[in-house]
N, CA, C and O of each residue as an XYZ file, in Angstrom:
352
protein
N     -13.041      1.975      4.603
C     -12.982      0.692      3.925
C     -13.864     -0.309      4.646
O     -14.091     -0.199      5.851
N     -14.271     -1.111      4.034
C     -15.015     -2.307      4.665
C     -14.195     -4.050      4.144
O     -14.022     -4.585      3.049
N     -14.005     -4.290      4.986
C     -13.633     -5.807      5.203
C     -14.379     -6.855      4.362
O     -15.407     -7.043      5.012
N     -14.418     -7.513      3.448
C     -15.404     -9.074      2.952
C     -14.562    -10.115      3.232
O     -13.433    -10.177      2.745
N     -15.083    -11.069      4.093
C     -14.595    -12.281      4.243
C     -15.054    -13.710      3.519
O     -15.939    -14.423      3.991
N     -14.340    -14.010      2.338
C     -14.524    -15.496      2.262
C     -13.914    -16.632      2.701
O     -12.972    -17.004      2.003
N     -14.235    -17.427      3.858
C     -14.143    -18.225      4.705
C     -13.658    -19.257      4.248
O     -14.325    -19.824      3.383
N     -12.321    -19.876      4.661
C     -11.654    -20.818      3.882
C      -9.956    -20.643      4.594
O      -9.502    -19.965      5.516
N      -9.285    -21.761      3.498
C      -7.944    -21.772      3.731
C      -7.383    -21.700      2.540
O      -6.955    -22.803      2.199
N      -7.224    -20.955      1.843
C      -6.482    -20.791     -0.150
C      -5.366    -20.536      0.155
O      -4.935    -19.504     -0.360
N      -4.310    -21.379      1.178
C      -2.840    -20.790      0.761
C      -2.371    -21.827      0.965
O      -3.113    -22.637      1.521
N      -1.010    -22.254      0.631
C      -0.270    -23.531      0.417
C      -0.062    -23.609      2.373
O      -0.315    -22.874      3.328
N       0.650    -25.218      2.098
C       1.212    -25.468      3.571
C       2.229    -24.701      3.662
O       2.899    -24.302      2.710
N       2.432    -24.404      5.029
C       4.502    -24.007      5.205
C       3.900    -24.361      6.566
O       2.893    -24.844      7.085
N       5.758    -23.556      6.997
C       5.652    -23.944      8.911
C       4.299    -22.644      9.155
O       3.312    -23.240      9.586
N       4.110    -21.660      9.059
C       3.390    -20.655      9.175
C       2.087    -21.366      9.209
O       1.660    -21.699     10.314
N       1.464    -21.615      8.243
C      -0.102    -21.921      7.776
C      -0.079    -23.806      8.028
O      -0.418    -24.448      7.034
N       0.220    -24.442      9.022
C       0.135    -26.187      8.681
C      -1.037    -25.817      8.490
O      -0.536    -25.093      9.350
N      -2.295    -25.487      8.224
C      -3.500    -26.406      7.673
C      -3.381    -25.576      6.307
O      -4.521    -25.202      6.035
N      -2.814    -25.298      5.699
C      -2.881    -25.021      4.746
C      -2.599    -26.120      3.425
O      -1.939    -27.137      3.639
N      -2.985    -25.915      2.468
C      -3.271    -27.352      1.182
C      -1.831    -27.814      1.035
O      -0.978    -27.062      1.508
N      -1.347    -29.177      0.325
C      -0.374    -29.877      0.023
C      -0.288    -29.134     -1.521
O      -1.083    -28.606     -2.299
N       0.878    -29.368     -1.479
C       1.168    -29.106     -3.067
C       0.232    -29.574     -4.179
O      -0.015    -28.773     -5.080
N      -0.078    -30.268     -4.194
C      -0.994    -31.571     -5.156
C      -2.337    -30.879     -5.489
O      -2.937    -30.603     -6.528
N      -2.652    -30.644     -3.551
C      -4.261    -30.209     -3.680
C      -4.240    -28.949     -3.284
O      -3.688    -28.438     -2.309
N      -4.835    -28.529     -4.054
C      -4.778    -26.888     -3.890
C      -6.527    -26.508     -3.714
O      -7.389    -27.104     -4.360
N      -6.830    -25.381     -2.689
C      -8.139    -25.303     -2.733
C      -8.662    -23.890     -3.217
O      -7.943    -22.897     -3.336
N      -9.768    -23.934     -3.430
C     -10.479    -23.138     -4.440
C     -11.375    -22.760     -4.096
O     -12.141    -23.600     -3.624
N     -11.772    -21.518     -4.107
C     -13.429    -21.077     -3.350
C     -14.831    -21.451     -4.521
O     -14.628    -21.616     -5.724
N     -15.830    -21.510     -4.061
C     -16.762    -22.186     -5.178
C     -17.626    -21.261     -5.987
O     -17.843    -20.118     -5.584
N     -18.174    -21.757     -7.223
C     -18.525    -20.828     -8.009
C     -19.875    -20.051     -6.906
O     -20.389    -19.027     -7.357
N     -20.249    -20.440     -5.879
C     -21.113    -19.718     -5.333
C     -20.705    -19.165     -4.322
O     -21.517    -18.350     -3.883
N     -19.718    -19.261     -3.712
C     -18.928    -17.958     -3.090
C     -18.239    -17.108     -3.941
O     -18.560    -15.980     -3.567
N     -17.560    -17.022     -4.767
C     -17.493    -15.794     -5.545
C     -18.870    -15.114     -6.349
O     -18.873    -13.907     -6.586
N     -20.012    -15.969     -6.738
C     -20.869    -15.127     -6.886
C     -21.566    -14.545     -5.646
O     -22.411    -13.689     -5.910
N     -21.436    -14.752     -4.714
C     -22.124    -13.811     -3.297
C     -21.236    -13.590     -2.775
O     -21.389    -13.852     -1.582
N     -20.043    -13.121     -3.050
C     -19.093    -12.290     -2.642
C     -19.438    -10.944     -3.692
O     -19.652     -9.825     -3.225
N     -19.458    -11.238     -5.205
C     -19.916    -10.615     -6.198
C     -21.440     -9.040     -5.545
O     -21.412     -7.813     -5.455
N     -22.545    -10.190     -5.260
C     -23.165     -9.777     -4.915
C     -23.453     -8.662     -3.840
O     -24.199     -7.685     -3.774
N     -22.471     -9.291     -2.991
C     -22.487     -8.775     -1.633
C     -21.775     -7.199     -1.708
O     -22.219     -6.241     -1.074
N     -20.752     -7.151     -2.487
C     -19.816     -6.290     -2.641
C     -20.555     -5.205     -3.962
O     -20.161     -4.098     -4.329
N     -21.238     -5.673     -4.249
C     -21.980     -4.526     -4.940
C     -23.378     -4.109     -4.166
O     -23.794     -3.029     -4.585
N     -24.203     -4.694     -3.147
C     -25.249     -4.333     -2.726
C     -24.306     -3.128     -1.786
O     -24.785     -2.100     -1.308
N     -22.814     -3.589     -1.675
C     -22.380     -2.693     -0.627
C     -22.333     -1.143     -1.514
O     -22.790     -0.072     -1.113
N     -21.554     -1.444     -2.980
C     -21.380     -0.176     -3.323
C     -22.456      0.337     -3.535
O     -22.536      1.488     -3.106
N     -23.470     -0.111     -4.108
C     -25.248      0.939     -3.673
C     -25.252      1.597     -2.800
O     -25.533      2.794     -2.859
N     -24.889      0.880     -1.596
C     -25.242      1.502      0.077
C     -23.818      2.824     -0.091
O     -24.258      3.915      0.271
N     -22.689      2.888     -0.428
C     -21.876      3.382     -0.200
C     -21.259      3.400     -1.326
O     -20.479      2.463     -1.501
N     -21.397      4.514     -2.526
C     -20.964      4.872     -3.754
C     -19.981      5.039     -4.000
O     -19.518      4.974     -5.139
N     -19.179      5.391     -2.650
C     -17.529      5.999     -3.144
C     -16.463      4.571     -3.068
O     -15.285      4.560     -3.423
N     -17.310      3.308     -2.458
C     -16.584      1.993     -2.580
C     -16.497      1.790     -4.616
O     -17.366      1.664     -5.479
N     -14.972      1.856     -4.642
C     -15.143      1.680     -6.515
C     -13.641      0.759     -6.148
O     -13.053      0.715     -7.228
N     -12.781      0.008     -5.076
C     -12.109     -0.772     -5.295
C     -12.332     -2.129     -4.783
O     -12.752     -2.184     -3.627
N     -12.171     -3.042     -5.293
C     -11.694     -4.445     -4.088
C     -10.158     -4.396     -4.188
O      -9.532     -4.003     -5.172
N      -9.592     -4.890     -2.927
C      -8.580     -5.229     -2.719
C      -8.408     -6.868     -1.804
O      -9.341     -7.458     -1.260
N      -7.089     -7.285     -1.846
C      -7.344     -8.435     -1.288
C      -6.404     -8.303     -0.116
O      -5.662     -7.337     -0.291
N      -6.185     -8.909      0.971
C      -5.804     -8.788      2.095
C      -4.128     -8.283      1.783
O      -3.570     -7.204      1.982
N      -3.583     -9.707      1.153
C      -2.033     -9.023      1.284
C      -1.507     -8.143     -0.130
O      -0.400     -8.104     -0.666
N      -2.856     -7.438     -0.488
C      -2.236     -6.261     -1.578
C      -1.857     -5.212     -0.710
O      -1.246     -4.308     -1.281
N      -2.074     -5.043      0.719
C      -1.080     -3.732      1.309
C      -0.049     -3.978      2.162
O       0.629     -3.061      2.624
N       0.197     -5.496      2.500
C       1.417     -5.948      3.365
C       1.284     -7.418      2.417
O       0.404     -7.867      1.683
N       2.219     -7.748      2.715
C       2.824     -9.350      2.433
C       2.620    -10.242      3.376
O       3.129    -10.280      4.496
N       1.519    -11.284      2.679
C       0.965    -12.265      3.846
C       0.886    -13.003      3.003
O       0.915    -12.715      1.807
N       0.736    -14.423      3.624
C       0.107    -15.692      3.009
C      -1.359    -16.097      2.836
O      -1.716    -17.235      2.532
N      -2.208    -15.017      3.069
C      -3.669    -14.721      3.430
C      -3.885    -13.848      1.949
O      -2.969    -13.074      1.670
N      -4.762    -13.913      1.224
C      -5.804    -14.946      1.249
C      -5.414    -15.942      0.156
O      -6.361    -16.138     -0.606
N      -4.195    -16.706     -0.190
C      -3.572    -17.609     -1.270
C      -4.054    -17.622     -2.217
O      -3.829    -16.511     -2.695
N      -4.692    -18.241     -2.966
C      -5.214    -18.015     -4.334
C      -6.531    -17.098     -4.338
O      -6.900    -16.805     -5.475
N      -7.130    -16.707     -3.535
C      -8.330    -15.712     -3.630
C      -8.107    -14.712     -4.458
O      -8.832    -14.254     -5.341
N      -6.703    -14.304     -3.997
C      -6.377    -12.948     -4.814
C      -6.767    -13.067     -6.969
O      -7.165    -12.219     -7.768
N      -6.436    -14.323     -7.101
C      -6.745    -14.963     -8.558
C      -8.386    -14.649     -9.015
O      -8.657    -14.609    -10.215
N      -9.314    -14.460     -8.112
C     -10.736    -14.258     -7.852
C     -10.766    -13.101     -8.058
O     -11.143    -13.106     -9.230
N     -10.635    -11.958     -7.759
C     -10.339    -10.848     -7.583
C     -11.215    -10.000     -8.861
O     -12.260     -9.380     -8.666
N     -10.514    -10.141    -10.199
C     -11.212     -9.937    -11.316
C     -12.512    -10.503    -11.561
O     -13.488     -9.777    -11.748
N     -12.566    -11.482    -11.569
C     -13.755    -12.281    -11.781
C     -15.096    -11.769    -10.851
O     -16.315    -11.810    -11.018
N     -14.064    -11.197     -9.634
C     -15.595    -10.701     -9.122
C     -16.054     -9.841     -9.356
O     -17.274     -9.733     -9.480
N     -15.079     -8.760     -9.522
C     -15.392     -7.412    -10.095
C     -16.276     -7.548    -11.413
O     -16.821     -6.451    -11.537
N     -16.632     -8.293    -12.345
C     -16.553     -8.875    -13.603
C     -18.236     -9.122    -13.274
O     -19.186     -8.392    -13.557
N     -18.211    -10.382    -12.597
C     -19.772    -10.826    -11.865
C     -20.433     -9.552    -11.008
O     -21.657     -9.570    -10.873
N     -19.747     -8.548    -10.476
C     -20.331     -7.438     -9.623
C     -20.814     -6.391    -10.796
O     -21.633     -5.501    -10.564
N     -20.378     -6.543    -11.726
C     -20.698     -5.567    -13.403
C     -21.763     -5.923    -13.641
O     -22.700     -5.134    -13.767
N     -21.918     -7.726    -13.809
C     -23.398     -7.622    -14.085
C     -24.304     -8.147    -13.258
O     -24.765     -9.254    -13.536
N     -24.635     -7.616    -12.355
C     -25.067     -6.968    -10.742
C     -25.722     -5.234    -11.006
O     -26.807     -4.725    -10.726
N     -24.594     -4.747    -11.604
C     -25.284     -3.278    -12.562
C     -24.053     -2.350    -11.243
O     -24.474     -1.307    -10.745
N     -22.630     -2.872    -10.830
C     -21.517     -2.287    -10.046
C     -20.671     -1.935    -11.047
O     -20.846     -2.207    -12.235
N     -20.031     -1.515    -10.726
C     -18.146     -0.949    -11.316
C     -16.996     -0.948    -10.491
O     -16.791      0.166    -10.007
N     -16.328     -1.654    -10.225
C     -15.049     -1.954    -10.005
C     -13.641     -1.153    -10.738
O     -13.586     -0.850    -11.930
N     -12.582     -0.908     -9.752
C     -11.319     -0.752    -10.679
C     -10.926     -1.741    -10.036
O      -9.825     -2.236    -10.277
């Protein structure tokens, strides 16, 4: 597996995460980090063919990491399609 990091804080406050957003304001990664996340993650599957999933951090344990990213998820797979990738 290989790791992609988009750099940020997407999860609410608690005692766990204080810099994490207020209820009100919630933060959002930008339409140009999900498209070069897009990108990035398909120049990878070129390099390495048998990459055919994304996953997001707490789809194999339960974390507060990566908060709303996981909502991204499709969309990139989606933007990595037309890139000329395939995603499940």
């Amino acid at each position: 597996s290989i790791g992609v990091v988009i750099v940020g804080n997407y999860s609410p406050f608690s005692r766990s995460n204080p810099n994490g957003y207020s209820r009100n304001s919630p933060r959002y990664p930008t339409a140009e980090a999900i498209d070069q996340t897009a990108r990035l993650v398909c120049q990878l599957q070129k390099k390495f063919p048998d990459i055919t999933k994304i996953r997001w951090h707490n789809f194999y344990k339960a974390t507060s990491c990566p908060g709303n990213i996981k909502d991204y998820v499709q969309t990139i797979r989606n933007k990595a399609g037309s890139y000329g990738c395939k995603f499940n």
